[in-house]
N, C-alpha and C positions, 0 to 999 in steps of 0.2 A: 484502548490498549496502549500500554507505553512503548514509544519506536526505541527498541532499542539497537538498529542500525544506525541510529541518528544521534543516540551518545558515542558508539561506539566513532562514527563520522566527525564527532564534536572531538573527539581526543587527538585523531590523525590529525586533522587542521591546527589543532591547539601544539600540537606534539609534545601528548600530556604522556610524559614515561612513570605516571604513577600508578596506572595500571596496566603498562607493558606483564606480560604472561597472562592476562586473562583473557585473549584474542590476537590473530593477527588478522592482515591485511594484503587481500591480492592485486596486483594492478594490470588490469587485462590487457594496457598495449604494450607492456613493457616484459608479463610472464613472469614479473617478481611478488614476492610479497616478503613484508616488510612488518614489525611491531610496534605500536604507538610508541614515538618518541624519536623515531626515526629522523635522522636529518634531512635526509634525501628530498630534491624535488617535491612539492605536494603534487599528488595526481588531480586528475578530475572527478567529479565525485560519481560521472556515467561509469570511469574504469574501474572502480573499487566495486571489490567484491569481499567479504567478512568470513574469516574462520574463526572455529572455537581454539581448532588446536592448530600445530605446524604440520600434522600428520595430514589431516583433512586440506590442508593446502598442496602438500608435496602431489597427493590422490589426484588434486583436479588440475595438475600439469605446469603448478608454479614454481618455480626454486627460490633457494632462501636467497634474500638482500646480502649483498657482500660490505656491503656498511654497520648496518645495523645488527646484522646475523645473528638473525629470530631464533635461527635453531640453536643454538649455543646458549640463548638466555637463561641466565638462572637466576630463580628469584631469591633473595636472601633476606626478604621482608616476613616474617613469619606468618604475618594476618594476611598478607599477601597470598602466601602460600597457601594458605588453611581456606580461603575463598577460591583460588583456584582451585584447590580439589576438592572443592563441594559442587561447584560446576560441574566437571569431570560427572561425578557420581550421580549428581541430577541428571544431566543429559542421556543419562541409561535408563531408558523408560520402565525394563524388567526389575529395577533396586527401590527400594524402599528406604527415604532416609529420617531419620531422626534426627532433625537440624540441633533439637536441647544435648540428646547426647554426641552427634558431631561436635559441636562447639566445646563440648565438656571434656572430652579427648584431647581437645589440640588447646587447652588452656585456657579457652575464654568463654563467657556467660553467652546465652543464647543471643541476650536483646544487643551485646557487641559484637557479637560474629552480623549479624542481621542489617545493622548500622554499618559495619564496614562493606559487607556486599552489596548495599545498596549504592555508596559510596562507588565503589571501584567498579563495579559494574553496571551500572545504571539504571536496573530496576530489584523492585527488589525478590527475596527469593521464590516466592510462591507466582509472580508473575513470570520470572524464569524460566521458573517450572512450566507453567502453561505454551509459553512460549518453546520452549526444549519440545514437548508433546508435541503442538502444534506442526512443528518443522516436521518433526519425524512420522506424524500422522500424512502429513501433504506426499512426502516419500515414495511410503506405502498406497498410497490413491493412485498418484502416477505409475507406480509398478504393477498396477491395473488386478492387484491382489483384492478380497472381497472386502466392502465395506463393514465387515464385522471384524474382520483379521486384522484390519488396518486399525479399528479401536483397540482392538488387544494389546498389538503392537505397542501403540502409545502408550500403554500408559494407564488407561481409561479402566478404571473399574469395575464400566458396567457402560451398557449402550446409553442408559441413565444419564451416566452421569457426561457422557460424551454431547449428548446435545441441549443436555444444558446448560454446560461452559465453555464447550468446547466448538461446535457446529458453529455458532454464531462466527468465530477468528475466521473461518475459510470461506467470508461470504457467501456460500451457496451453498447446497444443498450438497452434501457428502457425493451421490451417487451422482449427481448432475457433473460436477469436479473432479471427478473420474474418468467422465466419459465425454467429456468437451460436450457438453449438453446432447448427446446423442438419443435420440427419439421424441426429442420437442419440436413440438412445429411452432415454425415462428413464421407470422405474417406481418405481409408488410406494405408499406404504400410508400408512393413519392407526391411532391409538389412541386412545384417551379414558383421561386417568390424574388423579390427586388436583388436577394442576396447569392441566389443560388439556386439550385436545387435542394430540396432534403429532403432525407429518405429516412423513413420510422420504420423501427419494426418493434413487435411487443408478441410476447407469451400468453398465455392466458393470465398471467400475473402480474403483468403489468410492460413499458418501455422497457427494453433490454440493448437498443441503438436508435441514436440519431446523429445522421452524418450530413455534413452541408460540402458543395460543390459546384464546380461550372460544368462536370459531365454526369447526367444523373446512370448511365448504363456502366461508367465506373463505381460509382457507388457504391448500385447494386452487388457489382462483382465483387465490391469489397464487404459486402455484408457475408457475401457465400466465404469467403476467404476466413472470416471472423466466426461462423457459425458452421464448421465444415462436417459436425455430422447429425445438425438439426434439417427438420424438413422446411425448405422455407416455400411459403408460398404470397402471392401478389394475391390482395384484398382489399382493394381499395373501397370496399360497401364495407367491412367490420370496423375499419380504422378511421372512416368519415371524421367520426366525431374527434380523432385525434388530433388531424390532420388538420384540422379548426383550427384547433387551438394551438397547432405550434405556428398556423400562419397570422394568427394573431399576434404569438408572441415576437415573430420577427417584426411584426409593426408596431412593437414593444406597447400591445395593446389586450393582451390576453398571460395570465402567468402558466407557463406553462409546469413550473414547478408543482402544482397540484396534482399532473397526471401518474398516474402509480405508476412503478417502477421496478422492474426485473433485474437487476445488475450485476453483474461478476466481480469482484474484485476483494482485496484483501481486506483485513478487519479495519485497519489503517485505511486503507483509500475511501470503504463505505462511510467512516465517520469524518473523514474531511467532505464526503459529495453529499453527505447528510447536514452537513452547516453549510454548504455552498447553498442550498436549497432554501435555507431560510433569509437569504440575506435580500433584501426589499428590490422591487422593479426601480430604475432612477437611482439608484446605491450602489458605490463599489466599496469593495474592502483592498487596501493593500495581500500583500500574502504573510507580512509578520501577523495585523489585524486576524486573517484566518487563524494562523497558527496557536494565535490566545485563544481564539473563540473555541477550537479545535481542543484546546486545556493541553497545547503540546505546543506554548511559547518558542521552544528550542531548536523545533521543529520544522525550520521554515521554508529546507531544502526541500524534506519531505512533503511537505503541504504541496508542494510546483509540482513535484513529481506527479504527485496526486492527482493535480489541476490538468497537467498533459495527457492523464491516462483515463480522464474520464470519457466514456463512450457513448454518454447519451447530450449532446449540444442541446441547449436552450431548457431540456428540461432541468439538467443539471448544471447551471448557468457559471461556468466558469467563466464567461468572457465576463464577467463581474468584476474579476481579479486582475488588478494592476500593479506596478510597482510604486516604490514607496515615494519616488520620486515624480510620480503620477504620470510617468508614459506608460502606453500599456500591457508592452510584456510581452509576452509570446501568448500564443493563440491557435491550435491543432489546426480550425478552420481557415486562416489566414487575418492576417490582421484589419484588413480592409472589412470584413465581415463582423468584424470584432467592433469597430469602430462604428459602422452604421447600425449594430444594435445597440450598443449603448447608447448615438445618438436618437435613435427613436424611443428608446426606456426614457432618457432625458427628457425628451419633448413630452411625454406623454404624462409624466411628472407632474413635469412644469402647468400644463393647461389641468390638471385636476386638483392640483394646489393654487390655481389662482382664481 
């Protein structure tokens, strides 16, 4: 899926004002938001936050930039305009639009209204669309409304057509996503290894965390903190075999990347912790390197993001990721930890290649 926070992130930085009015920009230590092209200070890219409109910004407690003053903006680019209110009309999941005849009203041919909103807005309209759904589907799930209502709502024309283009974006399971996984038991086991303690736990479906540490009884409390309405329970006989293999892989002697994998997260983060997974024992990738392999080049804020919020250590081998400059980066677990497994992946390399 195409990020498009991360065009939208590429214009603020650039402070590209040729798609000013097709989004603004809020900055959460400051309570302003602002419209690409802005002169003002660049923020950090933790405080930004993305609107469609100035409305949905005023809503979530920001007021307008007195520089740039977003709300005053008016566009006087025609195609400009005609792309922004197709937006507008898409993001209303109950409308039905006819992009041939939209474009044939406001003057221009289908395959150039198409080409420009791809342009100005960074993906193009049908992925939009998914993505418009998507947002407004997530919505309705946390407003704890049924998961049939919540497809309705979208957009979705049929529960059909909902899980098969749609279910895959919210990495998990609709009703799981709902209910912060509420009625799964999840077990779990710990180990004590040269690096740490670490603590697995997995669903019947596979890893869903692995945490590494110097107190293994924090850990745990942080598993229950992460999993607060599944059942968890300690199994150290169902998880044996698991538990192998991640103390394997800390002696960068076992991959631990083969063990299935239960995971939460957005369509974006599963398909960067899905290339993380392939990338060899003894091998790092930069994080631009990810970002190509990831087919989202541009992407390479988002990729770290990605890399920070993975939940499962070792199986999902981010300590892989370094920088371009080859130190290594930040690291959930600590960078020391980061450090003696890649030195043992290293070593273990080295004596199977010689």
């Amino acid at each position: 899926m195409i990020d498009l926070d991360e065009f939208r992130w590429n214009a603020v930085i650039t402070r590209d004002s040729s798609v000013a009015g097709t989004f603004v920009y809020g900055v959460t230590s400051t309570g302003v938001f602002c419209r690409s092209g802005c002169t003002s200070r660049r923020p950090l890219r933790r405080n930004v936050v993305f609107f469609t409109t100035t409305v949905e910004a005023v809503e979530a407690g920001f007021r307008a930039c007195r520089r740039c003053r977003p709300d005053e903006l008016a566009v006087h680019d025609p195609a400009v305009a005609a792309v922004v209110e197709l937006c507008r009309r898409l993001e209303n999941p109950k409308e039905t639009i006819n992009v041939s005849a939209f474009a044939a009203d406001h003057g221009y041919s289908e395959r150039h209204l198409r080409r420009r909103f791809s342009e100005l807005i960074g993906v193009p309209i049908g992925a939009f669309t998914r993505i418009a759904r998507d947002e407004h589907l997530r919505g309705s799930l946390r407003s704890r409304v049924t998961v049939t209502q919540a497809i309705v709502d979208a957009g979705y024309g049929s529960s059909r057509a909902f899980y098969e283009h749609g279910a895959t974006r919210l990495g998990m399971a609709p009703r799981r996503y709902r209910d912060g996984g509420r009625g799964e038991r999840i077990a779990f086991t710990s180990l004590e290894t040269p690096i740490g303690f670490v603590v697995v736990a997995a669903t019947a479906r596979g890893v869903c965390a692995v945490r590494i540490g110097a107190d293994e009884l924090t850990l745990i409390d942080e598993l229950r903190d992460e999993f607060p309405h599944a059942t968890l329970v300690r199994d150290d006989d169902e998880l044996v075999d698991v538990a192998g293999v991640l103390a394997g892989a800390v002696r960068g002697e076992a991959d631990a990347t083969r063990l299935p994998i239960d995971l939460e997260g957005t369509a974006f983060q599963m398909r960067v912790w899905d290339v993380l997974r392939d990338v060899p024992i003894g091998q790092t990738f930069t994080y631009a390197q990810l970002a190509e392999e990831n087919g989202t080049p541009r992407a390479v804020r988002a990729v770290a993001s990605a890399c920070a919020a993975n939940p499962a250590a070792l199986v999902v081998p981010c300590h892989r990721i370094i920088r371009r400059d080859g130190t290594l980066g930040g690291y959930r677990w600590g960078l020391d930890v980061k450090e003696a497994l890649l030195e043992n992946e290293r070593a273990t390399a080295a004596r199977v290649n010689s």
